[in-house]
C-alpha positions as CSV (number, residue, x, y, z in Angstrom):
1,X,-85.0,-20.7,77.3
2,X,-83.1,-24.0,77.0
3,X,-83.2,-23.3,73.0
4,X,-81.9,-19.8,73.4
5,X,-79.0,-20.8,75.4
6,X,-78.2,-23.2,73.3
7,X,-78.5,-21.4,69.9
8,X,-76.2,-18.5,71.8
9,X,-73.6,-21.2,72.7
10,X,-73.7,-22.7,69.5
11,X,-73.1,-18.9,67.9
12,X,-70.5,-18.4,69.6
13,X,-68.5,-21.8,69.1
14,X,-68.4,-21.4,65.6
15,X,-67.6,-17.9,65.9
16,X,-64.3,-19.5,67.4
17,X,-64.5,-22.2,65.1
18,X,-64.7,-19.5,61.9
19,X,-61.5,-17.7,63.2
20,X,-59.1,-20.7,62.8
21,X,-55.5,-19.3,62.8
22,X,-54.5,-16.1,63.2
23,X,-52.0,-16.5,60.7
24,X,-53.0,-14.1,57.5
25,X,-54.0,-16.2,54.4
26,X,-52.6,-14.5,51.0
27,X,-55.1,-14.8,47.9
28,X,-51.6,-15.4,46.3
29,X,-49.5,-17.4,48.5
30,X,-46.5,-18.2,45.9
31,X,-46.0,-14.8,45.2
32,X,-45.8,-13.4,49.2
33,X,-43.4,-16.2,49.5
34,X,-41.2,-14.7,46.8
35,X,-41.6,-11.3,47.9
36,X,-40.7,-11.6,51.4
37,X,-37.8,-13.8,50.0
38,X,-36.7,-10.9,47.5
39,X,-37.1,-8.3,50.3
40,X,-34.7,-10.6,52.6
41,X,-31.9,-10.4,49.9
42,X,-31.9,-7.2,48.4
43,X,-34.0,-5.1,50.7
44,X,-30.6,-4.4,53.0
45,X,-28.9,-4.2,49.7
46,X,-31.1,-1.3,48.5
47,X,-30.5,0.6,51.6
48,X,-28.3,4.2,51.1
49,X,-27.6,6.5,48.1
50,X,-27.3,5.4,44.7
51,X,-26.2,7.8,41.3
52,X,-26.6,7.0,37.5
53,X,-25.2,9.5,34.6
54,X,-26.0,9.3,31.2
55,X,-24.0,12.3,29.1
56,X,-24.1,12.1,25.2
57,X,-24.2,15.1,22.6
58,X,-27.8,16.1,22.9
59,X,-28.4,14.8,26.3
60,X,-27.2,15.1,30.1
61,X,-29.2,13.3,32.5
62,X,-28.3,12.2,36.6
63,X,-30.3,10.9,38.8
64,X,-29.5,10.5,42.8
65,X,-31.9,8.1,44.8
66,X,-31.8,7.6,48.6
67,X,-33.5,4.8,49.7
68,X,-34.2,4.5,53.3
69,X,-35.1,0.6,55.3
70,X,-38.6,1.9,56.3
71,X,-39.7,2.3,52.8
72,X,-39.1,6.2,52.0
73,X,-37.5,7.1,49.2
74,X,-35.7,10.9,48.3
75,X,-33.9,11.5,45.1
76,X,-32.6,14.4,42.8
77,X,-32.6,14.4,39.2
78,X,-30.9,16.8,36.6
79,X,-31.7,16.8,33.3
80,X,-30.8,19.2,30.0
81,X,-30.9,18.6,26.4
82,X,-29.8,20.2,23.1
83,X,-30.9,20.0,19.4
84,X,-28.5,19.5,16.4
85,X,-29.4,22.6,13.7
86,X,-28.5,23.6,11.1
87,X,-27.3,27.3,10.3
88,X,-26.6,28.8,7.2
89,X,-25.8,25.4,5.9
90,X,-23.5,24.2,8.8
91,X,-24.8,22.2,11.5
92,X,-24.7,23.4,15.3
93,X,-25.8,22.4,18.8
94,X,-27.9,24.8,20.5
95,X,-28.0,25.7,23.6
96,X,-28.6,23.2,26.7
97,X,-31.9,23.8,28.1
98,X,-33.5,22.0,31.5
99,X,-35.9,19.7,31.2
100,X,-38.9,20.9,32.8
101,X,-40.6,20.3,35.0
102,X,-38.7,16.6,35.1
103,X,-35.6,17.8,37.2
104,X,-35.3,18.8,40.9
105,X,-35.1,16.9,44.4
106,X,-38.3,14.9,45.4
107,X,-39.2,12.3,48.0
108,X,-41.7,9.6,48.0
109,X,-41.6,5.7,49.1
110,X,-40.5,2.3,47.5
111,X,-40.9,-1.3,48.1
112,X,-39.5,-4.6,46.1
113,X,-42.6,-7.2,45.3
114,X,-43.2,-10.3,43.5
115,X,-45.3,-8.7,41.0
116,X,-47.4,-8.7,37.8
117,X,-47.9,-5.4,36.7
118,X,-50.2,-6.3,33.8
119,X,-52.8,-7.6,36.0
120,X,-53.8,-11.7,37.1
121,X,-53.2,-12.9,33.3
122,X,-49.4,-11.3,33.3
123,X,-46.3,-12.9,33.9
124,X,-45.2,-12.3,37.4
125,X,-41.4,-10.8,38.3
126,X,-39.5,-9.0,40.4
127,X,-41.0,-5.5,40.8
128,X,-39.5,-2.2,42.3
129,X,-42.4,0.4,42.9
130,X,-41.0,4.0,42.9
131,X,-43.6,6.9,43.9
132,X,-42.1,10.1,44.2
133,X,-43.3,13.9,43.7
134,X,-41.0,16.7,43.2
135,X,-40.4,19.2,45.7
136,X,-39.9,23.0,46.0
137,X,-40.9,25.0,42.2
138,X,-42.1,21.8,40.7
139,X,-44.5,20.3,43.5
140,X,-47.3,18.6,42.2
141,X,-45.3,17.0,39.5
142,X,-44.6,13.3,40.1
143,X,-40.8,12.4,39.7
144,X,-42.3,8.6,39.5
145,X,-44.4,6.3,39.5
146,X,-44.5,3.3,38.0
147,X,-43.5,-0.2,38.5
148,X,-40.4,-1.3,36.7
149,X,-39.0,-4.8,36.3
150,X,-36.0,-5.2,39.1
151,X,-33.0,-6.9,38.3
152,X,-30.6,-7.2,41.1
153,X,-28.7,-4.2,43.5
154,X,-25.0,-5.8,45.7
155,X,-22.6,-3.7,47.4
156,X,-21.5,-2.0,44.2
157,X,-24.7,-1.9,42.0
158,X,-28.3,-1.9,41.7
159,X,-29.9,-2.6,38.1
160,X,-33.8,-2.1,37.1
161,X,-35.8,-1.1,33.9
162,X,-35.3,1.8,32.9
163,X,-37.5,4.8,32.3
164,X,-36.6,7.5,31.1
165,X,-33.1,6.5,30.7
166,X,-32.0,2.9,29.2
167,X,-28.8,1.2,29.0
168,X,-28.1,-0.4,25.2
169,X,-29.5,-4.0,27.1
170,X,-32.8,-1.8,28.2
171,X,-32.1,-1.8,32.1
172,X,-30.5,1.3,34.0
173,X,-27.5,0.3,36.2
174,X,-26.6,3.0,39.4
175,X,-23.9,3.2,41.7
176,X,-23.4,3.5,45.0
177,X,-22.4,6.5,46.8
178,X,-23.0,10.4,47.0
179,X,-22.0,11.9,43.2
180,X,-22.9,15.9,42.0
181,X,-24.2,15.7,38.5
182,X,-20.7,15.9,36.0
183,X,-22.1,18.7,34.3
């Protein structure tokens, strides 16, 4: 009996023992360090309604994104294109057509990270996730998902890798504020 008392009191002390702190332990810790750090300056920043417009002759694309403190994310996204042809020897633009089924309003969530999005071997960065489907005729359809490189976002701006659409440097630069697509 003594032995079983015993055994059962020793069980249960290094049941204590095992817990330790009940402070979470990363497998990474470097990287949660730079992640709640990135979320502490840019996470208000990213808060509210951001636009981007990119018109040239064969293509007309804007993009509205709403992103929301608890992590939700809405956005609306027009897009058209048009092919140069040409017709009886002189060349034409045809008519715009929509890009289906890669336009319409959709909602999904987002988060900033300290990230490597080619696995343990890659070189970590600043990461914005974007998950999003479309809504309404083209449900089903994801709007995004991916992990893109983040660059910064301030009062004015907010700057990430593109993906469908690249500035000349290879990054995508919105605004702040409500906009309606120019065209």
């Amino acid at each position: 009996m003594k032995q079983a008392k015993f055994l059962l009191l020793l069980i249960v002390v290094l049941a204590f023992a095992s817990c330790g702190s009940d402070e979470p332990r990363y497998a990474d810790p470097e990287a949660h360090e730079k992640t709640v750090k990135l979320n502490e300056q840019y996470g208000p920043l990213m808060v509210g309604t951001w636009h981007y417009e990119n018109i040239s002759d064969t293509q007309r694309y804007f993009e509205r994104l709403t992103f929301q403190a608890d992590g939700t994310l809405t956005g609306m996204r027009k897009w058209q294109t048009r092919k140069l042809v040409t017709i009886d020897g002189e060349q034409r633009y045809t008519d715009w057509e929509n890009v289906e089924p890669l336009e319409g309003t959709f909602s999904g969530t987002w988060k900033l990270s300290y990230y490597s999005p080619e696995g343990e071997n890659g070189e970590k960065r600043n990461c914005l996730f974007l998950n999003a489907q479309y809504e309404g005729a083209n449900s089903g359809h994801m709007a995004y998902s991916n992990i893109a490189t983040f660059d910064y976002a301030d009062e004015t701006t907010f700057r990430f890798e593109g993906f469908y659409f690249k500035d000349k440097d290879g990054w995508i630069t919105f605004l702040r504020g409500e906009a309606e697509p120019g065209f």
